[in-house]
N, C-alpha and C positions, 0 to 999 in steps of 0.2 A: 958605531955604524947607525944605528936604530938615532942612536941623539942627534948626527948628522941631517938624517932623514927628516926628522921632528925639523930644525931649526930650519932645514929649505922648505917645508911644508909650510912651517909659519913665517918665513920671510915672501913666500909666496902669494899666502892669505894678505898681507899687509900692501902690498905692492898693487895686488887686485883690487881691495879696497881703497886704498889712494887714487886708484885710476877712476875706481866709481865716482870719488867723491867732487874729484878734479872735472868730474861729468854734468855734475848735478845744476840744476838751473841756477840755484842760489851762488855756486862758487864759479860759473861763466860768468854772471851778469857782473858777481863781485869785482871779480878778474877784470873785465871790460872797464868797468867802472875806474877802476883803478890803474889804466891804461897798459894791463897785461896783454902782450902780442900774440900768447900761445892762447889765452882763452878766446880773445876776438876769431884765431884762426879756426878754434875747434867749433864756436858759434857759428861763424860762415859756411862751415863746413855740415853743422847741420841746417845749416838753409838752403845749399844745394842738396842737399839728402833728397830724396824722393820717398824715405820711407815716412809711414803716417805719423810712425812716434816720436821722428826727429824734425818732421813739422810742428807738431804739438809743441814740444820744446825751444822749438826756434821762434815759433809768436809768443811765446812767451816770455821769453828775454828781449821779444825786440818789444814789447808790450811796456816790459819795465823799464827800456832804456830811451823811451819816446820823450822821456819828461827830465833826463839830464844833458839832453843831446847841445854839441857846443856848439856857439855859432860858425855857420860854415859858410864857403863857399865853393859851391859844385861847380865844377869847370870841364864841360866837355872836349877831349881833341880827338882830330879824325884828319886823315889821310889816304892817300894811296901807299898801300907797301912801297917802300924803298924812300918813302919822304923825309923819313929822319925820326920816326913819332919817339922812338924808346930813349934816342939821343936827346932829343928836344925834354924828354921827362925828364931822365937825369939831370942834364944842366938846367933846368927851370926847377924842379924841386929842388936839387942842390941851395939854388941860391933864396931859395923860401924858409928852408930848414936852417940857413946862416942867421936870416934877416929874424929866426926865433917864431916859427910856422913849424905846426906838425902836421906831416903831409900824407894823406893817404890815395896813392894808385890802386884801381882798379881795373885791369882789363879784362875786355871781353877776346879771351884767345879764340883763333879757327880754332874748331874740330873736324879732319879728315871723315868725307863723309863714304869713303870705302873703308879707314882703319879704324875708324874710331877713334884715334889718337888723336889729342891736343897738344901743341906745340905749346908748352908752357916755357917759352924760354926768357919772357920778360925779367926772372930777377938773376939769368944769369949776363943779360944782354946789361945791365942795369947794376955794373957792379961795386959803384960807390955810392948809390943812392940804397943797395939795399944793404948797408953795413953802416947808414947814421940810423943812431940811437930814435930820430925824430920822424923816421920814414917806414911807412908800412906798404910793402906792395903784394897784394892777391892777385893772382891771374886765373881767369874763371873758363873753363872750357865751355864753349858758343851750344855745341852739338847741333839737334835740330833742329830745335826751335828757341826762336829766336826771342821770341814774348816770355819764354818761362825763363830765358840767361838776366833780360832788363826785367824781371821782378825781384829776381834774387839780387840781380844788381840792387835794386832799388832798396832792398828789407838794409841790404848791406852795409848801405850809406847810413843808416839810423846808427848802427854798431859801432863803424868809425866815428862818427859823431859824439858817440856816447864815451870813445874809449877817448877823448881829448886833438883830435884829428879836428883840424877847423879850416883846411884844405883838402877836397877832394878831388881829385883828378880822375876821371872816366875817359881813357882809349877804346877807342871800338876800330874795327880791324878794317875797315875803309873801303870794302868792299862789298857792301850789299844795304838792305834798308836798316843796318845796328845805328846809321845816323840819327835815322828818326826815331827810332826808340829811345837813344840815349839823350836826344835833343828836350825829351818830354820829362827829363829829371834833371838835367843842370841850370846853374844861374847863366853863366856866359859858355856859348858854342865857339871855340878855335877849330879855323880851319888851315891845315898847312899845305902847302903846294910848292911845288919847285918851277924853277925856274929856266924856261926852254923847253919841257918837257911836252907841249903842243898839248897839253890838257886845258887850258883856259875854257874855252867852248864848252867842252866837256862835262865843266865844273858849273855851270848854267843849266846843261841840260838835264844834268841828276838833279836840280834842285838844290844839291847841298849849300851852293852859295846865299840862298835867300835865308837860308836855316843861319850860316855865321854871322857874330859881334864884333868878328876879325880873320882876317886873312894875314895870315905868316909866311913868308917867300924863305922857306928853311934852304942850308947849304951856302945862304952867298956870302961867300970866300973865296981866294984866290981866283979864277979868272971868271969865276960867276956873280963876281960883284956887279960888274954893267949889265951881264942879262939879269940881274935880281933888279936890277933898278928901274930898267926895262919894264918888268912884269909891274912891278908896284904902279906904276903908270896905269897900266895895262887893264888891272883888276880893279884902281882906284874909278876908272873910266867905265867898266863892265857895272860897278856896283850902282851907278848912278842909272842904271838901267832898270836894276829892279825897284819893287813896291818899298816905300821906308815902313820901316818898324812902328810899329803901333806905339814904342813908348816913345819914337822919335830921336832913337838911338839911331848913328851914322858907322855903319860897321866901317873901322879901320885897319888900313892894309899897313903892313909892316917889314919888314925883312929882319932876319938875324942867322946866324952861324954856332948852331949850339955842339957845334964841335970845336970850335976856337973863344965861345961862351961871350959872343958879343948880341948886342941887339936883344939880349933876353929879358934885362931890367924892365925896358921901353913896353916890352908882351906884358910884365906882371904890373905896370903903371896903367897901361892900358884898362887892364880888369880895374885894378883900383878904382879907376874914373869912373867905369859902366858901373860899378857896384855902387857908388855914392851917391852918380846922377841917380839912378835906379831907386836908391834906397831912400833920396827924398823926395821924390814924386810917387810914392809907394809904390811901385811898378815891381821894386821886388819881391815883398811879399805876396801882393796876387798873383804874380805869376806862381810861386808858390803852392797857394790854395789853389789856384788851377789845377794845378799839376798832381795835388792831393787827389781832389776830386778826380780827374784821370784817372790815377791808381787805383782810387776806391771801383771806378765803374770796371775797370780794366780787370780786376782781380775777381770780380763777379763773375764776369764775361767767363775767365781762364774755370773756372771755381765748376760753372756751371756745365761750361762744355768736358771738362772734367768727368762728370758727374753723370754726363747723359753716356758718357763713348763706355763706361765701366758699368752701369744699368742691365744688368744681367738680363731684359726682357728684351734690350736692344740689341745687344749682342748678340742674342737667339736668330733675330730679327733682320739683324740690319744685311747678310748677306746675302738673303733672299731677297732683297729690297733693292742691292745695287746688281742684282742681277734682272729684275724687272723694270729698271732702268734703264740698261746695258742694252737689254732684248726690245726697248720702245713698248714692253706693256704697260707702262705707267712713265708719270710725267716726272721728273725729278722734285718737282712740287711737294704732287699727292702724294709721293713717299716719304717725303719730309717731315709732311704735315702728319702720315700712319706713327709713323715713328718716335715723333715730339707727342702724339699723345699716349700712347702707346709707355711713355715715362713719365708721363703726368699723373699715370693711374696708382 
């Protein structure tokens, strides 16, 4: 009984230590490195962490994996729900993963902002893409803010990069400003739209069209073939509206069916072209270092306002401050300005 005891006591010890070890910065990066799916998970996973210690740990692996990172390319898509995005990911990775592409999805899930709950249902929506051996897909709960989802996104994309992933795919959930956030870390912006659906206009007004490299009329099949040819008319005509691209790129409208898996070649030839033209007019690595430098000022920004809301002198502070604003005793200014030095000290 006693010897029972002994041997679950030390099969216990051993199981706990495996788990530590399977933790450790050195066997994550190793893991990454070596294109393990469970250590990239459990790294990601400490880069959504919020605690201090599993930040600590999480720049640090993203620190040593800055310098194996594969050549990629970030490919943003965005839509309105119901446009097809998780169908269009599967039949578009699918055939990236044939053509010998290791493909990494990442979306930015809602999160319910009464449950708190995130619909994570991308890998079960997604159920041939997430059973090749060549496909990696993470779905990131959005919550509240929206700037701390697109950093982690961003730390995240180094990870894949590093585990042999040299396609990245970024969904953002098509209803709110995740465009623009995710616009500032991809190489080419896909936008998908349907066809009939009286959104054209629409698609001007948010801006989002000036942000894409390409417009996708997803769905046209069966009798939406003539309104999909319609639209590409339609958007081809809209586009010549807006400002051209600084690198003098012509975003191209397209259609395809990525439920009956037509038209989606012409989408990944597409990128092709933008990435070559791109890549020898070096347009694409500056945009690039741009887009570093963003992050760099960007992570400052988060880093610092961080740093003043936690400032235990402001904390003291700060409610009595939004309530002599509240009352017109003071300017929203001069409280600003009490308070910003008031953490200076």
């Amino acid at each position: 009984m006693n010897t029972s005891k002994n041997i679950s006591a030390e099969s216990a010890s051993k199981i706990r230590s495996f788990r530590r070890e399977t933790h450790t910065t050195d066997s994550l990066t190793n893991g990454i490195l070596k294109g393990d799916k469970t250590a990239l998970s459990r790294a990601i996973t400490l880069i959504e962490s919020t605690n201090a210690t599993h930040t600590k740990q999480a720049n640090e692996i993203i620190e040593r994996c800055l310098t194996h990172k594969t050549k990629s390319i970030r490919i943003g898509i965005t839509g309105v729900p119901g446009v097809g995005k998780s169908t269009f990911i599967e039949s578009f990775g699918k055939r990236l993963t044939t053509e010998g592409h290791k493909v990494a999805v990442l979306a930015v899930d809602p999160t319910s902002t009464v449950t708190r709950g995130s619909i994570l249902g991308d890998k079960t929506r997604m159920e041939e893409l997430v059973k090749d051996a060549n496909a990696f897909i993470r779905p990131s709960p959005s919550g509240s803010s929206l700037g701390g989802v697109a950093r982690k996104t961003r730390e995240t994309i180094v990870l894949c990069e590093a585990a042999g992933y040299n396609i990245i795919l970024i969904e953002t959930v098509g209803v709110g400003q995740s465009e623009t956030a995710v616009h500032s870390m991809v190489d080419f912006f896909l936008l998908l739209k349907l066809a009939g659906a009286g959104d054209e206009l629409q698609g001007i007004k948010r801006g989002i069209m000036e942000m894409a490299d390409a417009i996708v009329i997803n769905k046209s099949d069966g009798d939406n073939i003539q309104r999909a040819k319609k639209a590409r008319v339609e958007f081809a005509r809209a586009l010549h509206l807006l400002k051209t691209q600084d690198n003098g790129w012509v975003p191209k409208v397209l259609a395809c069916s990525a439920l009956e898996d037509t038209g989606i070649k012409d989408v990944w030839d597409t990128i092709e072209t933008y990435v070559a033209t791109n890549t020898k007019n070096n347009f694409f690595n500056t945009k690039r270092q741009e887009q570093n430098k963003y992050w760099l000022l960007q992570t400052i920004e988060d880093q610092l306002k961080q740093q003043f809301y936690q400032d235990k002198k402001v904390k003291a502070q700060l409610q009595e401050s939004i309530n002599a604003v509240v009352n017109n005793k003071t300017s929203p200014f001069a409280a600003a300005d009490k308070l910003l030095k008031l953490h200076s000290k």
